[in-house]
C-alpha positions as CSV (number, residue, x, y, z in Angstrom):
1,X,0.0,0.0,0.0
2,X,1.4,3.0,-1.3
3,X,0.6,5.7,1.6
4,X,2.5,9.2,0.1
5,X,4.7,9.9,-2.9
6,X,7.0,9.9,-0.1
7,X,6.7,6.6,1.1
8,X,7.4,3.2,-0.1
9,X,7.1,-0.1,1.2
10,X,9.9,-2.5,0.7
11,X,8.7,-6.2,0.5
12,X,10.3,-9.7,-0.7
13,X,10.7,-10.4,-4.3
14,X,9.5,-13.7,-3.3
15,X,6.5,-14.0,-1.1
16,X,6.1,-9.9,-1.0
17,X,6.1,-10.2,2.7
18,X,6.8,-6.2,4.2
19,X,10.6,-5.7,5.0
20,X,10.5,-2.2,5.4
21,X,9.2,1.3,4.9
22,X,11.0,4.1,2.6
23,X,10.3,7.4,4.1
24,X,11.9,10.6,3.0
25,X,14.8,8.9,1.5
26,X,15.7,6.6,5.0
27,X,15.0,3.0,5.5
28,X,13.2,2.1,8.5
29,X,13.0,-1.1,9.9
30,X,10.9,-3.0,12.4
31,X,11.0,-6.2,14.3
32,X,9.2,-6.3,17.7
33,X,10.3,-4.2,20.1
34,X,13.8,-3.0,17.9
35,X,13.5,-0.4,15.6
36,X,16.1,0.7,13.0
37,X,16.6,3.6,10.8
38,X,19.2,3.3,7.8
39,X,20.5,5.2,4.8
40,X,22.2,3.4,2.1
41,X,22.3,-0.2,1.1
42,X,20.8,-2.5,3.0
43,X,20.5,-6.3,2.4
44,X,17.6,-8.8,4.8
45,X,16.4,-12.4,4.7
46,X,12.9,-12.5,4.6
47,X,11.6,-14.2,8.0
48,X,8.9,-16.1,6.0
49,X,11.0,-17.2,3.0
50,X,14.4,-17.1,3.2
51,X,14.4,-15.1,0.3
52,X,18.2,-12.9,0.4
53,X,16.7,-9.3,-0.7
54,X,18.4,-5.9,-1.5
55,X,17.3,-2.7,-2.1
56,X,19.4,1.2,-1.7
57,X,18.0,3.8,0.0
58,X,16.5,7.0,-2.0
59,X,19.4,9.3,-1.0
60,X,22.2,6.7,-2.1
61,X,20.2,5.8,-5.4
62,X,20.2,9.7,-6.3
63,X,23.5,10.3,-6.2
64,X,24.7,6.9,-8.0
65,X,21.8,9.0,-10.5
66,X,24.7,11.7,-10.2
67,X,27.9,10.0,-10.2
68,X,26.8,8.3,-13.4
69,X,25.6,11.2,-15.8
């Protein structure tokens, strides 16, 4: 569920279980009481699947955008 053009949800390219919420170009991350907030690449096994899942924050994909023009 897309919520803002300023969030997106990050699920498994397997079962499309939620991994994560993309929120103003940060990663934040959620299991039980812990609660994470990352920039940059992050990489997670999906707790249902086992599927090995990568995705880049917004912040580091704009300025590979950058470094490659």
């Amino acid at each position: 569920m897309q919520k803002s053009s300023q969030e997106h949800e990050w699920r498994c390219r397997k079962c499309r279980s939620l991994l994560g919420v993309e929120r103003s170009g940060r990663l934040h991350l959620k299991y039980k009481d812990a609660q994470f907030v990352v920039e940059g690449t992050v990489l997670a096994v999906c707790r249902r699947c086992s599927e090995l899942n990568e995705t880049h924050s917004c912040r580091q994909r704009d300025a590979r955008s950058i470094a490659r023009a």
